[in-house]
FIFI-86926 format. One record per residue (C-alpha): residue number from 1; residue in three letters; y, z, x. Coordinates in Angstrom, 2 decimals, always signed. Example, Ala and Ser with C-alpha at 12.3 -4.5 7.8 and 13.67 -1.06 7.14 Angstrom:
// FIFI-86926
REC;1;Ala;-4.50;+7.80;+12.30
REC;2;Ser;-1.06;+7.14;+13.67
//
This chain:
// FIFI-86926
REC;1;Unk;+0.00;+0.00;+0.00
REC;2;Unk;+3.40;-0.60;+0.94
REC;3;Unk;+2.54;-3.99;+3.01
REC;4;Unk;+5.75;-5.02;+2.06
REC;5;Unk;+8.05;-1.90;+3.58
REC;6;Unk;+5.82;-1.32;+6.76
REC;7;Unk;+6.52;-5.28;+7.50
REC;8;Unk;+10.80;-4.77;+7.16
REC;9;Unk;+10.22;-1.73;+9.60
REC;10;Unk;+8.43;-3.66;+11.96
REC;11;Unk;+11.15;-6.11;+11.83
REC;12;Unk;+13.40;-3.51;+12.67
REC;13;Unk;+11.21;-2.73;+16.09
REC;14;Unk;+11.21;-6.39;+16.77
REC;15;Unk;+15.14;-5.97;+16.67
REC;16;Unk;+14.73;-3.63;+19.24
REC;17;Unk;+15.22;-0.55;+17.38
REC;18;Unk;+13.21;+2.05;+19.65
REC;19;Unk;+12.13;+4.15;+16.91
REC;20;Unk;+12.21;+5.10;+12.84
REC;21;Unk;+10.94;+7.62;+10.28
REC;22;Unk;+10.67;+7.03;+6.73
REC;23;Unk;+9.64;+9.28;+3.85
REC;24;Unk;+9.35;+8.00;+0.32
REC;25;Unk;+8.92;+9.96;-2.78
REC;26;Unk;+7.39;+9.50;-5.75
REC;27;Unk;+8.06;+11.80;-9.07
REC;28;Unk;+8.05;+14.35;-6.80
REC;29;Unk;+5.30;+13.66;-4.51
REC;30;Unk;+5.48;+12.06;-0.98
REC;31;Unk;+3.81;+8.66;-1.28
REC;32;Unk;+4.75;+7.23;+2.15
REC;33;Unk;+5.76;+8.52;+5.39
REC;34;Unk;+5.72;+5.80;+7.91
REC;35;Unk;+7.30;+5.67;+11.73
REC;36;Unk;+6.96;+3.86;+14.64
REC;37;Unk;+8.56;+3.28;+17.77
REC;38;Unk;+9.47;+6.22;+20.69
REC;39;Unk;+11.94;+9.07;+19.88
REC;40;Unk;+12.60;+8.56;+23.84
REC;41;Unk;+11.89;+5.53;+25.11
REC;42;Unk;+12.02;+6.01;+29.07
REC;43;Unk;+9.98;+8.97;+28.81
REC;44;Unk;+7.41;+6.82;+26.28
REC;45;Unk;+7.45;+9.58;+23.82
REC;46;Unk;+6.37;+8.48;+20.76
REC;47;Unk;+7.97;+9.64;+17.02
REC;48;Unk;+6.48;+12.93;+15.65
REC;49;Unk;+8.44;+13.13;+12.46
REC;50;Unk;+10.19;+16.51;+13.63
REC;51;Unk;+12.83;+14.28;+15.47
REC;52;Unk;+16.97;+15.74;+14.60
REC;53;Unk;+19.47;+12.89;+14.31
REC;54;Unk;+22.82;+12.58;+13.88
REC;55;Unk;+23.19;+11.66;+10.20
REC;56;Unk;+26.87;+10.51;+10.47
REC;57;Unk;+27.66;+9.51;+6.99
REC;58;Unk;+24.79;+10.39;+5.23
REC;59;Unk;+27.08;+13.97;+6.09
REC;60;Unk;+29.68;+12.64;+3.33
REC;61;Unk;+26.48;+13.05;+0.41
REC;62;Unk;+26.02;+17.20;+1.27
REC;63;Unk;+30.11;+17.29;+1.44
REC;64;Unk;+31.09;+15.81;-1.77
REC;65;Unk;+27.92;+18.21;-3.62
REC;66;Unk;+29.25;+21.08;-1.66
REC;67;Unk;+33.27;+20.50;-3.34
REC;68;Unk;+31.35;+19.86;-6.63
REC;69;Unk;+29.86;+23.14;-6.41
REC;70;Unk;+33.27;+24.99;-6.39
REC;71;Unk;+34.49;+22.23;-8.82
REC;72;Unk;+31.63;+23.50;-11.79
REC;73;Unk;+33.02;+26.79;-10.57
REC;74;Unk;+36.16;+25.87;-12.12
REC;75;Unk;+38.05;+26.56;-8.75
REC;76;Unk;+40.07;+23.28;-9.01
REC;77;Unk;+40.40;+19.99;-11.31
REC;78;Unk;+39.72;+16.62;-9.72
REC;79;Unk;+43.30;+15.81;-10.55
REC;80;Unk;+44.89;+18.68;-9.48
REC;81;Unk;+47.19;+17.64;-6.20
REC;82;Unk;+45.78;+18.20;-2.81
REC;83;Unk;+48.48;+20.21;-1.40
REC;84;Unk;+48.39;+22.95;-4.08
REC;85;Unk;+45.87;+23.63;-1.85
REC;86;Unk;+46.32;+22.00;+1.59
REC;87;Unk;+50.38;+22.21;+2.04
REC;88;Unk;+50.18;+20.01;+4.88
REC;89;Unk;+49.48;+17.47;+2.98
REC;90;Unk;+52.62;+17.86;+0.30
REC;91;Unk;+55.16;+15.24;+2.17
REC;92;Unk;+53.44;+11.54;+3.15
REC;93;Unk;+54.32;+8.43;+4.43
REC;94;Unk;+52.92;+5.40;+3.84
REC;95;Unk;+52.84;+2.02;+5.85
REC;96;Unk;+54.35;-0.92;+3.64
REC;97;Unk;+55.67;-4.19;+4.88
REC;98;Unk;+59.32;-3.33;+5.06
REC;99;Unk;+57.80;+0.00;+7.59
REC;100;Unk;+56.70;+3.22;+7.38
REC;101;Unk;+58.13;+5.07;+3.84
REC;102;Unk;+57.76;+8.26;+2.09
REC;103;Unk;+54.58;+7.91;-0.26
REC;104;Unk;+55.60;+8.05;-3.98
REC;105;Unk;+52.34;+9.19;-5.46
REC;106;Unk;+50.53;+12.65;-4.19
REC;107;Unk;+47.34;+12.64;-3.07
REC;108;Unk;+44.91;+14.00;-5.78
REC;109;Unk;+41.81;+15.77;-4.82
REC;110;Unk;+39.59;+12.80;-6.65
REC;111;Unk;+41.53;+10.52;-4.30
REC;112;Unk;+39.42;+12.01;-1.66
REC;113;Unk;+36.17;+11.57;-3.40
REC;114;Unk;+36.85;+8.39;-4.34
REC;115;Unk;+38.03;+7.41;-0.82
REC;116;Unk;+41.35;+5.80;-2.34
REC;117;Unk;+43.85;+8.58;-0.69
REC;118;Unk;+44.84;+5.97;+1.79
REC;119;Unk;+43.53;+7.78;+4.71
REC;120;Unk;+42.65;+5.88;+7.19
REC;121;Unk;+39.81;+6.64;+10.13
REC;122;Unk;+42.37;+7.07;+12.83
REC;123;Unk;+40.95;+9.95;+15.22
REC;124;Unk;+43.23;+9.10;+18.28
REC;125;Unk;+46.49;+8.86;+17.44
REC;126;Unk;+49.11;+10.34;+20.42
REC;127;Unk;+49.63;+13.01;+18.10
REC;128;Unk;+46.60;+14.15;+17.17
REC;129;Unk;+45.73;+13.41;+20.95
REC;130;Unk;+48.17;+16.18;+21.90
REC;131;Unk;+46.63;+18.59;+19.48
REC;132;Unk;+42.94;+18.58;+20.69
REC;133;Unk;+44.52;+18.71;+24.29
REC;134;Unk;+46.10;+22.29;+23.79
REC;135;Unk;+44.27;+24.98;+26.09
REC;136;Unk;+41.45;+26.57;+24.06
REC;137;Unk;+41.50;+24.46;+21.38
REC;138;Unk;+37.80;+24.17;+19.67
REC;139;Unk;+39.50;+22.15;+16.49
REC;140;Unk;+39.10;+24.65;+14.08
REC;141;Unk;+38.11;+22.62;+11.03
REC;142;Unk;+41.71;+23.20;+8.74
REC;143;Unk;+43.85;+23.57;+11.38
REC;144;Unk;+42.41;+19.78;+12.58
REC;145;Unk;+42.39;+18.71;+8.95
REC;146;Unk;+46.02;+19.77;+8.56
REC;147;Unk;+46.39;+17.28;+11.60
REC;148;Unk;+45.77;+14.01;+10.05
REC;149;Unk;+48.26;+14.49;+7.07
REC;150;Unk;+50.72;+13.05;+10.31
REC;151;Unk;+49.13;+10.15;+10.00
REC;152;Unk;+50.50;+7.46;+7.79
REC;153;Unk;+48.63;+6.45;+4.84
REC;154;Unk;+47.29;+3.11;+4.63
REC;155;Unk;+48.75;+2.68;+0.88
REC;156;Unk;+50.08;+4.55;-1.99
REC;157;Unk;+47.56;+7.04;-3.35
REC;158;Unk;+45.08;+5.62;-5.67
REC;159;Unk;+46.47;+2.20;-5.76
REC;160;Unk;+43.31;+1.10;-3.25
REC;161;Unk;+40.29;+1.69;-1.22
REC;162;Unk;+39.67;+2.73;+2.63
REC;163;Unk;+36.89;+4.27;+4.06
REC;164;Unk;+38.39;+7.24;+6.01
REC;165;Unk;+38.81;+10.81;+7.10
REC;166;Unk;+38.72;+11.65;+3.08
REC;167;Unk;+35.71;+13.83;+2.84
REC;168;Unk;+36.73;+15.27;+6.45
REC;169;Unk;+39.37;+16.77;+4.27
REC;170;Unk;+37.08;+17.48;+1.51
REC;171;Unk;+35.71;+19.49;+4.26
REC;172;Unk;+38.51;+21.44;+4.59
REC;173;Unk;+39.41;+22.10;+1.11
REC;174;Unk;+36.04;+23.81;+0.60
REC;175;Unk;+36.47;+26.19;+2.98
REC;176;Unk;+40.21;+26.74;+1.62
REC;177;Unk;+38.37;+27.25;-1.60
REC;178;Unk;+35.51;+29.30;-1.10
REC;179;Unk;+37.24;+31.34;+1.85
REC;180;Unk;+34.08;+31.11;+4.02
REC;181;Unk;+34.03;+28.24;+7.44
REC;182;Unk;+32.23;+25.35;+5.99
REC;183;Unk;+29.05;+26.07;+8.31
REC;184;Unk;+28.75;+29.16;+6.37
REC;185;Unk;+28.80;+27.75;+2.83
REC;186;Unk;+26.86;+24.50;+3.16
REC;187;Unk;+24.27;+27.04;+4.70
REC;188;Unk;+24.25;+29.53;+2.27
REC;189;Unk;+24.75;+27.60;-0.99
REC;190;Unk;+23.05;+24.24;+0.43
REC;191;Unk;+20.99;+24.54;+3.16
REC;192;Unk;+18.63;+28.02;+2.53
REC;193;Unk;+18.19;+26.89;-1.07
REC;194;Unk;+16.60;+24.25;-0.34
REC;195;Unk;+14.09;+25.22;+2.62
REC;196;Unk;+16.87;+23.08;+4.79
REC;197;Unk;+16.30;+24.79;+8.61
REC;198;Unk;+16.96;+22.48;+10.11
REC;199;Unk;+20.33;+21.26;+9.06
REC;200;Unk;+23.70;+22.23;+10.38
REC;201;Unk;+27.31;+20.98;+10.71
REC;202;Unk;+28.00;+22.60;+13.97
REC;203;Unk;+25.27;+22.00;+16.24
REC;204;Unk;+26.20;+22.68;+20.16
REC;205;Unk;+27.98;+19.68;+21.11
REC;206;Unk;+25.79;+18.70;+24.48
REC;207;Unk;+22.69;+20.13;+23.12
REC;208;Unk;+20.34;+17.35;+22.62
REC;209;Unk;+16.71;+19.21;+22.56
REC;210;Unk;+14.62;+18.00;+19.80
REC;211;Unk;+16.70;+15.31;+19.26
REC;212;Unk;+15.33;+11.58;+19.03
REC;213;Unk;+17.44;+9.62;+22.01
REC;214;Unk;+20.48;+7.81;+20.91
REC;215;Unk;+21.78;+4.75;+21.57
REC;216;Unk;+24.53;+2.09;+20.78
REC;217;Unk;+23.60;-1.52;+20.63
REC;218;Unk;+25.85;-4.21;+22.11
REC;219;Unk;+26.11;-7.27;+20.31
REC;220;Unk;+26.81;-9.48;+22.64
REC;221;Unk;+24.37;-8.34;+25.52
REC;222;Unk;+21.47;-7.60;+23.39
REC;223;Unk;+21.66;-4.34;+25.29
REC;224;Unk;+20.92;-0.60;+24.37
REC;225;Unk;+22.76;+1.90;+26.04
REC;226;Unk;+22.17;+5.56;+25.83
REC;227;Unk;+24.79;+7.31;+23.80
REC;228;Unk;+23.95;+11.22;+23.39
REC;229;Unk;+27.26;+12.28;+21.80
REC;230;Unk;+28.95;+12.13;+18.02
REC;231;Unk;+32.33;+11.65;+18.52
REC;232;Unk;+33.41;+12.60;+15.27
REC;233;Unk;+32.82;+16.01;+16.64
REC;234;Unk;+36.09;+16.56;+18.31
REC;235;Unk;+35.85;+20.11;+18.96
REC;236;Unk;+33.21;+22.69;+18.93
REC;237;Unk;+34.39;+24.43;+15.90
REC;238;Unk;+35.32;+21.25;+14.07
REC;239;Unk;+32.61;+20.74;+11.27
REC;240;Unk;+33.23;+17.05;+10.16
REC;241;Unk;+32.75;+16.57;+6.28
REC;242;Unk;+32.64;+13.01;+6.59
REC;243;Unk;+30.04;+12.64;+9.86
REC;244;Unk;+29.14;+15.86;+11.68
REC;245;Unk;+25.70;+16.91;+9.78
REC;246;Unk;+22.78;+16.77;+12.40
REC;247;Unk;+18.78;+16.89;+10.15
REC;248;Unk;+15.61;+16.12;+10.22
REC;249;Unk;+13.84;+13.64;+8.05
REC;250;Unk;+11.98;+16.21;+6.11
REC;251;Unk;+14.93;+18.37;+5.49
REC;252;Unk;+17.08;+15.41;+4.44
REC;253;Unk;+14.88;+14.46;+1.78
REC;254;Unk;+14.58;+18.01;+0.29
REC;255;Unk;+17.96;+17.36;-0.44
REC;256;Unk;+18.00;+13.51;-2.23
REC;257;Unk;+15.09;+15.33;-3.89
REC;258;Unk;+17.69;+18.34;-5.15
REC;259;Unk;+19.99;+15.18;-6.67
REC;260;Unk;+16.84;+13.40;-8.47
REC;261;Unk;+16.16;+16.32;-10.28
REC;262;Unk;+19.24;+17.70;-11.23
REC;263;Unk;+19.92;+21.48;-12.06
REC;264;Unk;+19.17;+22.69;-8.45
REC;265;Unk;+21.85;+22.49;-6.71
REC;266;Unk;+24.58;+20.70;-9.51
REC;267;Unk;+24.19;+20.12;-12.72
REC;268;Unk;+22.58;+16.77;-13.84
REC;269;Unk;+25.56;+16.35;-15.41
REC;270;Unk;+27.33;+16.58;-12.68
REC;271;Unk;+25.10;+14.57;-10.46
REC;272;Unk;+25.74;+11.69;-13.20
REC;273;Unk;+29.19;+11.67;-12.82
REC;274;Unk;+29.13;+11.43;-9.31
REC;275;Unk;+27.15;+8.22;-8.92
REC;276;Unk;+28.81;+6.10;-11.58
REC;277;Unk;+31.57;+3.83;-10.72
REC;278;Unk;+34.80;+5.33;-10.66
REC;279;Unk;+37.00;+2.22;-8.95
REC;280;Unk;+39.32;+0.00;-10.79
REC;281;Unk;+39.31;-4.14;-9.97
REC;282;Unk;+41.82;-3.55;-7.22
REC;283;Unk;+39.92;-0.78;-5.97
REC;284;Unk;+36.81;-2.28;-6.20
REC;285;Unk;+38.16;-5.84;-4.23
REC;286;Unk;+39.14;-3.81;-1.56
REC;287;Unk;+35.54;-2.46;-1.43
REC;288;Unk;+34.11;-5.82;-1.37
REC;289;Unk;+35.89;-5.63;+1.67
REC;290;Unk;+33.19;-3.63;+3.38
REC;291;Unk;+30.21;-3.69;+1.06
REC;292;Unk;+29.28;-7.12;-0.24
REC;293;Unk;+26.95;-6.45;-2.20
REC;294;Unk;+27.77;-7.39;-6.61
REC;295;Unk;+25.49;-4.76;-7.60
REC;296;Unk;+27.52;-1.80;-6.24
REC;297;Unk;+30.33;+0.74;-7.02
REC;298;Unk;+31.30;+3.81;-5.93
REC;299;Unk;+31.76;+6.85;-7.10
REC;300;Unk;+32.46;+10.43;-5.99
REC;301;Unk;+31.85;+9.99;-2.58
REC;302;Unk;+28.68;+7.50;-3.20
REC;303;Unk;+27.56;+3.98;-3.66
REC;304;Unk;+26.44;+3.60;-7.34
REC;305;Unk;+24.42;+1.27;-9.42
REC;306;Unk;+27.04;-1.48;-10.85
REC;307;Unk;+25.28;-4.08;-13.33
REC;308;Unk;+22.04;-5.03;-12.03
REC;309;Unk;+18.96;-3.66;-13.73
REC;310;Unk;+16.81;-4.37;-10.19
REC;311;Unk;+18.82;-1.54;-8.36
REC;312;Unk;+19.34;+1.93;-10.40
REC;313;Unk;+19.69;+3.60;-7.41
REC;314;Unk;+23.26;+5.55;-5.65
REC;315;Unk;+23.41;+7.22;-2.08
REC;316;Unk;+25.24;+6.37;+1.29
REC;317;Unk;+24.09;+5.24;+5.21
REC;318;Unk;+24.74;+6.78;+8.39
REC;319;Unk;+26.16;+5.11;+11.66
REC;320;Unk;+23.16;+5.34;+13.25
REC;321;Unk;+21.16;+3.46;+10.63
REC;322;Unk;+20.36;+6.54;+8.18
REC;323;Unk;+19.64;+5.38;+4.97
REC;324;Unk;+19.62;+8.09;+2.02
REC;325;Unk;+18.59;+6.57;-1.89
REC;326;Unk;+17.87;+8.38;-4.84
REC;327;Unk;+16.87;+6.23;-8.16
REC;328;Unk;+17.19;+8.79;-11.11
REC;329;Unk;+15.37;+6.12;-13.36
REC;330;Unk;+12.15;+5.28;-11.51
REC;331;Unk;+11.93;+8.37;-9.73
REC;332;Unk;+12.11;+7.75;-6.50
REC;333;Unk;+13.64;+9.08;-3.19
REC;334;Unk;+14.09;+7.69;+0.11
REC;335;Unk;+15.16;+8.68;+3.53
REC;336;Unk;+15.08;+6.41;+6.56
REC;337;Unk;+15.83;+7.59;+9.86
REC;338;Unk;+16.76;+6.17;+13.29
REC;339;Unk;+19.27;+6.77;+16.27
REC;340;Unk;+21.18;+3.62;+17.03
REC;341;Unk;+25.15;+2.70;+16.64
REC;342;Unk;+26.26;-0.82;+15.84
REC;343;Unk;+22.49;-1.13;+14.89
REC;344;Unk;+21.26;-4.83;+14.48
REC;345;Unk;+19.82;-3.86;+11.35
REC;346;Unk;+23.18;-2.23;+9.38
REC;347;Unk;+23.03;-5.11;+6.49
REC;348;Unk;+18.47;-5.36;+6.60
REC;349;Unk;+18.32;-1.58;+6.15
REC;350;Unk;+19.72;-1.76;+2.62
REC;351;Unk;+16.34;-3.65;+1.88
REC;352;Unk;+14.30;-1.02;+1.76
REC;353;Unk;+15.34;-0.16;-1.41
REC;354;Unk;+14.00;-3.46;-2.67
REC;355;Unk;+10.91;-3.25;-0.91
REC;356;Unk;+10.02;-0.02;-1.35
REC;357;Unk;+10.35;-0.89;-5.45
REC;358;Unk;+8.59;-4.08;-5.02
REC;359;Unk;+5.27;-2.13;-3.39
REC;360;Unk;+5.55;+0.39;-5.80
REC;361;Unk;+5.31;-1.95;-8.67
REC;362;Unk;+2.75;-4.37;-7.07
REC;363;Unk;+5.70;-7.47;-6.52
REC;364;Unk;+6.62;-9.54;-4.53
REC;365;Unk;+10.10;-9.90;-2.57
REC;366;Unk;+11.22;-12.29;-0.02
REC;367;Unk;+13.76;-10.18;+2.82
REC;368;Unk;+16.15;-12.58;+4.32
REC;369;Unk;+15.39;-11.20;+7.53
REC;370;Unk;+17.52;-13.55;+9.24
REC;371;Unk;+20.44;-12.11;+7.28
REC;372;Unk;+23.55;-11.86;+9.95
REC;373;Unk;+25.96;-9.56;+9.75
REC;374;Unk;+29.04;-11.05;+8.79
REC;375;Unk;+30.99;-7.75;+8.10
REC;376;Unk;+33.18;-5.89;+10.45
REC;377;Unk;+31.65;-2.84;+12.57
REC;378;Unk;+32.58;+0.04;+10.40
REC;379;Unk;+31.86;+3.80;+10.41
REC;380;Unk;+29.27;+4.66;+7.78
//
């Protein structure tokens, strides 16, 4: 079983990929767990499943249900203004073609879910340069957070879409919220319900045991090059929201599993909100922008279903080539794992989905593996 999803993963080898890890499940039951490859190549060491990877993105999913939490909790209202609760954040400017101006709109704490605040993924301005240079500086996760609201916005807020430092902020907010670091809250109301050890926001920076070997993948070379660090981790005490979480396969999927169900960790209700489509045309043209695919929205801080009865699924990717999917209809999680930037397999990864369906349902379905990738290098 599962001919059809074993093949795309050996594609993915054949790629060059040194290594994966994928767990399926099934109405609640694991009905494929399937790797190949070498968590360390040089060394030979082959995958064992217990690998920890950077999850990059796939980080944004536990943010967005952690600030849902406190939302159910009634602590704010999704259209209640960011800086009631983050002053920094009160006064912006925008870039517009006539220069840098004062924004007119405020940001709105769904802007940041959404990912239509007009933050942009700028992590190296000169100013915020300055700030991690201070003496002693570990980037404290609001005091950094407070940082970026110097940064112009890429647009008026809520008037389009741009993948950026939004759930970083998110971040921020919940520890505003809940009065506890972030660490300390994803791990107490996330992470130890679920049976999640292995999961954490602030992992030591250069501590890479147990980790599957990373690397980044040059386009134009064909080459792999070993690339240990995140850099979205600017600072030891700087938990990033949007791509600092660092799991394991098996913990990861305790957590899709926790969204399938509903009534675990948020309400189904909840959960249902989340991964429908929340973006207007504009919105949604800008999105094209980055995801191609007709068949998608997004949501609170997710891709969502959008039109086509062949994909009822929502979740996000990871940097690295992570791959999270959770398909409330046919019951059916999936996690993929692997440990490569600017992977040659960004766009083919997204296949799984169909694949995994297809061998689940006895089909047939033909992967353009020859697929290029046509869209710009991006973050997630």
């Amino acid at each position: 079983m599962f001919e059809q999803t074993k093949a795309l993963c050996q594609h993915f080898l054949n790629l060059g990929v040194p290594g994966f890890d994928l767990i399926v499940y099934k109405d609640g039951e694991c009905v494929l767990r399937h790797m190949g490859g070498y968590a360390d190549p040089e060394a030979k060491i082959p995958m064992s499943g217990k690998e920890k990877y950077h999850v990059y993105s796939c980080s944004k999913l536990i943010t967005c249900v952690a600030a849902m939490q406190l939302w159910e909790k009634g602590m704010f209202a999704l259209e209640d203004n960011l800086s009631d609760y983050l002053p920094a954040f009160r006064e912006m400017y925008v870039k517009t073609e006539d220069g840098v101006k004062k924004a007119k709109n405020s940001i709105k704490i769904t802007h940041l879910f959404q990912m239509t605040s007009g933050i942009n993924y700028e992590l190296h301005t000169l100013s915020l340069e300055e700030y991690y240079a201070i003496p002693g500086n570990n980037c404290p996760t609001v005091q950094t957070v407070n940082q970026f609201a110097g940064t112009p916005l890429e647009f008026e807020p809520g008037e389009g879409w741009k993948y950026g430092l939004s759930h970083d902020v998110l971040a921020a907010l919940v520890e505003v919220l809940s009065g506890e670091e972030f660490e300390a809250y994803v791990k107490k109301h996330i992470f130890e319900p679920l049976g999640m050890e292995h999961t954490e926001f602030l992992h030591p920076i250069e501590d890479w045991d147990g980790f599957a070997r990373q690397y980044r993948y040059d386009a134009e070379t064909g080459a792999f090059e070993p690339r240990w660090r995140n850099t979205y981790r600017i600072g030891s005490e700087y938990a990033s929201g949007g791509a600092g979480c660092t799991s394991t396969v098996e913990d990861f999927i305790k957590f899709l599993e926790a969204l399938r169900v509903g009534d675990v960790i948020l309400k189904k209700e909840t959960i249902a909100m989340m991964a429908k489509n929340h973006l207007t045309p504009q919105q949604t043209a800008m999105y094209r922008l980055m995801k191609k695919s007709p068949s998608e929205g997004y949501g609170l801080g997710m891709r969502t279903p959008l039109g086509d009865p062949k994909r009822t699924e929502f979740g996000w990717g990871g940097a690295a080539g992570a791959y999270a999917s959770v398909d409330p209809v046919h019951n059916v999680t999936f996690y993929y794992a692997q440990h490569v930037l600017t992977t040659p397999n960004r766009i083919l990864r997204s296949w799984l989905y169909d694949t995994i369906r297809a061998d689940l349902l006895g089909e047939k379905v033909e992967v353009p593996i020859e697929q290029k990738d046509e869209m710009p290098t991006l973050t997630y």
